[in-house]
Structure formats: C-alpha cells, structure tokens
C-alpha positions as CSV (number, residue, x, y, z in Angstrom):
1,X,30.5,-20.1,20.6
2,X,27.0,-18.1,19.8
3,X,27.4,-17.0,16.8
4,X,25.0,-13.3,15.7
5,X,22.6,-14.9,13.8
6,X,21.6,-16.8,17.3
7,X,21.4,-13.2,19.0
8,X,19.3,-12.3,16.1
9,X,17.3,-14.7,16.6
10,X,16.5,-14.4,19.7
11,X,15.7,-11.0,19.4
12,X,13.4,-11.2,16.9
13,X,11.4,-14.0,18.6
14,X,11.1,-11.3,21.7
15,X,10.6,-7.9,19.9
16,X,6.7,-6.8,18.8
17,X,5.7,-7.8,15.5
18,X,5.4,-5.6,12.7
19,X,2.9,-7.1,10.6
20,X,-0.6,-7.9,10.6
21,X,-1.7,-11.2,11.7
22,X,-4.0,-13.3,10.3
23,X,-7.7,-11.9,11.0
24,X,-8.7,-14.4,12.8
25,X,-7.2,-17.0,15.7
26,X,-7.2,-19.9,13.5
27,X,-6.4,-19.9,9.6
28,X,-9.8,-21.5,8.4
29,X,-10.4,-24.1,5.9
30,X,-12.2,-22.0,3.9
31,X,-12.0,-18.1,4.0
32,X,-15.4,-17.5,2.5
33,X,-17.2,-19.8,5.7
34,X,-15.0,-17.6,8.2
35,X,-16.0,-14.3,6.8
36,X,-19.4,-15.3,6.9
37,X,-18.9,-16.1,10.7
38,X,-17.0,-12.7,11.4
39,X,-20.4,-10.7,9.8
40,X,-22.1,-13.1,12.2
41,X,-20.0,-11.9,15.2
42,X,-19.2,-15.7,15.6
43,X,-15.6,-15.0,15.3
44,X,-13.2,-12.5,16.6
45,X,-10.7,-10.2,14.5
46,X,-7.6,-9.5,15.4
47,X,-7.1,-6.1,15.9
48,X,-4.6,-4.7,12.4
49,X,-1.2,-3.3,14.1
50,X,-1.0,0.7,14.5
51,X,0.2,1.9,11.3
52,X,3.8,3.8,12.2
53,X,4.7,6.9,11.2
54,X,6.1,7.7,7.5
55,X,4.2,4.8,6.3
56,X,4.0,4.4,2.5
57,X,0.7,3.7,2.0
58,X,-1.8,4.0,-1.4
59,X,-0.7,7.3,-3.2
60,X,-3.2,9.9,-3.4
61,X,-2.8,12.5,-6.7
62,X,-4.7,15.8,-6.3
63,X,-5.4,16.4,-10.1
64,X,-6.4,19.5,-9.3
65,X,-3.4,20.9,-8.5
66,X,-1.1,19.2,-11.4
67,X,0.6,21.4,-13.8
68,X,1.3,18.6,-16.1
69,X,5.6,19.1,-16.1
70,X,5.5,15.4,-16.2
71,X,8.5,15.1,-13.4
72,X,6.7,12.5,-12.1
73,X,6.7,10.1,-15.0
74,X,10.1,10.6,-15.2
75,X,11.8,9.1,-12.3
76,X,9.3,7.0,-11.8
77,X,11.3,3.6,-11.6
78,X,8.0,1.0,-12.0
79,X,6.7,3.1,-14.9
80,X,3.2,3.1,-12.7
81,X,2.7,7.2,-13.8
82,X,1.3,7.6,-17.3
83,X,1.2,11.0,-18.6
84,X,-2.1,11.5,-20.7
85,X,-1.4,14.5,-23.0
86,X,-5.3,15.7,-23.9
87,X,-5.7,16.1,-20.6
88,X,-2.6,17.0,-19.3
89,X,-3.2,14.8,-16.1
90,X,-1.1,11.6,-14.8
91,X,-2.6,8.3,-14.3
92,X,-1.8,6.3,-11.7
93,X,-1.6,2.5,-11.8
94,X,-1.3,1.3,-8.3
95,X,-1.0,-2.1,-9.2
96,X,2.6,-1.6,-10.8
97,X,3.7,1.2,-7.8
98,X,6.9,-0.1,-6.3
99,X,5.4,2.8,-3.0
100,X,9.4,4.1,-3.8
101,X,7.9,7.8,-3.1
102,X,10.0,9.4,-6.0
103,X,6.9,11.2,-7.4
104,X,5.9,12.3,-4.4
105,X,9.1,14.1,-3.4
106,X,9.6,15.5,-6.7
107,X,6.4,17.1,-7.6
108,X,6.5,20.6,-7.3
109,X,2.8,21.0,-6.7
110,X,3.1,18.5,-4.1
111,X,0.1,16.5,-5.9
112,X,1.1,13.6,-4.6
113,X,0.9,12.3,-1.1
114,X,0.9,8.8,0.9
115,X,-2.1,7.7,2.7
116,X,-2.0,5.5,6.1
117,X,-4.3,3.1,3.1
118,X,-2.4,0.0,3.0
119,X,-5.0,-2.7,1.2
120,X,-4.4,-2.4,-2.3
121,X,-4.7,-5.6,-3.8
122,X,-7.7,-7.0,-6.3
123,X,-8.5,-9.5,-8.8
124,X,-8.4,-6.8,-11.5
125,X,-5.3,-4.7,-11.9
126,X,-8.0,-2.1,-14.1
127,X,-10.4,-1.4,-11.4
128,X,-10.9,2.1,-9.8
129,X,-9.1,1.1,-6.8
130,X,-6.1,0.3,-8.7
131,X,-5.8,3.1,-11.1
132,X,-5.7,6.2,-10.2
133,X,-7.3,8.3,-13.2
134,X,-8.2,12.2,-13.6
C-alpha cells in the first residue's frame, strides 16, 4: 500500500523547481577556471529562476525617513538592528538577519523594505554589503 510520502515524492520529482541551479551545466573542478570561461563566453549560465512575489530579499532602510523610536530593535529576534544613539539611526547587520520581516512591518515610517536582492553572502560579515550603516 503507497504510503504519502511516495505521493510526495513523486510530486516533487514532477513540479518546477524553486531554487537556483548551479550556474553552469556541470559543477567544475575548480570555480575560479569556470568563471574565467563564463567571462570568456566559453560556458553557458543558467538562467537564475524568476524571483516570486513577496520575496524576502536584502532589506533596504531609508535613513532618511527614521525617527529613531527604536521599534525595530525591539522585536527584532536575530538582534541584526543596532540602534546608534548619536545619531539616532539603526544599523543593519545583514549577515545576522534571520529576513523574518518584523522590522519592516513594524516601522511606522515604513523605513524598511525588502528588495527582490537575494545574494548576500561574503567573506567579511563587516563589509558595506553586509551592514547596513547611516
């Protein structure tokens, strides 16, 4: 008797994917060689999936329009929102951001947004792509 992790199974083996696949065909030896041979045109990319709608990408923070009522750094569960008092700005450390979207449905500024930015990885969790500093 089939039991429902066979039907699951089976469906996920015939629905889309969700994910990204490797960038190229074949995974590569070494990825240094292959990128060299995709900025050659020798190899083709596969095309990233569509991003859906409602995605949580990178969060954007409009400094601008902060007021400082440090909502934000409260319920944020990660503790990725630091509150810097001279300036009376957040700081965002993307690296520890769990994407939950707590700050961005509390702030009553609406400071915060998602972006359809979904490559937010580095070698240095204190570079300027990973914090997020007025």
């Amino acid at each position: 008797m089939p039991t429902t992790t066979i039907y699951t199974l089976i469906k996920q083996l015939l629905t889309k994917k969700a994910t990204n696949p490797f960038p190229v065909k074949y995974t590569p030896d070494n990825m240094h060689a292959a990128a060299e041979l995709i900025e050659k045109g020798e190899v083709e990319i596969n095309p990233p999936v569509e991003i859906p709608e409602n995605y949580r990408g990178k969060i954007k923070y409009d400094k601008e329009c902060c007021i400082g009522c440090k909502l934000c750094v409260r319920v944020c569960p990660s503790e990725a929102l630091i509150f810097k008092e001279d300036e009376s700005k957040v700081k965002h450390y993307v690296s520890r951001c769990t994407f939950c979207g707590q700050c961005v449905d509390i702030c009553p500024q609406d400071c915060f947004e998602f972006t359809d930015e979904f490559l937010v990885a580095g070698l240095d969790k204190e570079s300027e792509d990973l914090v997020i500093n007025p």
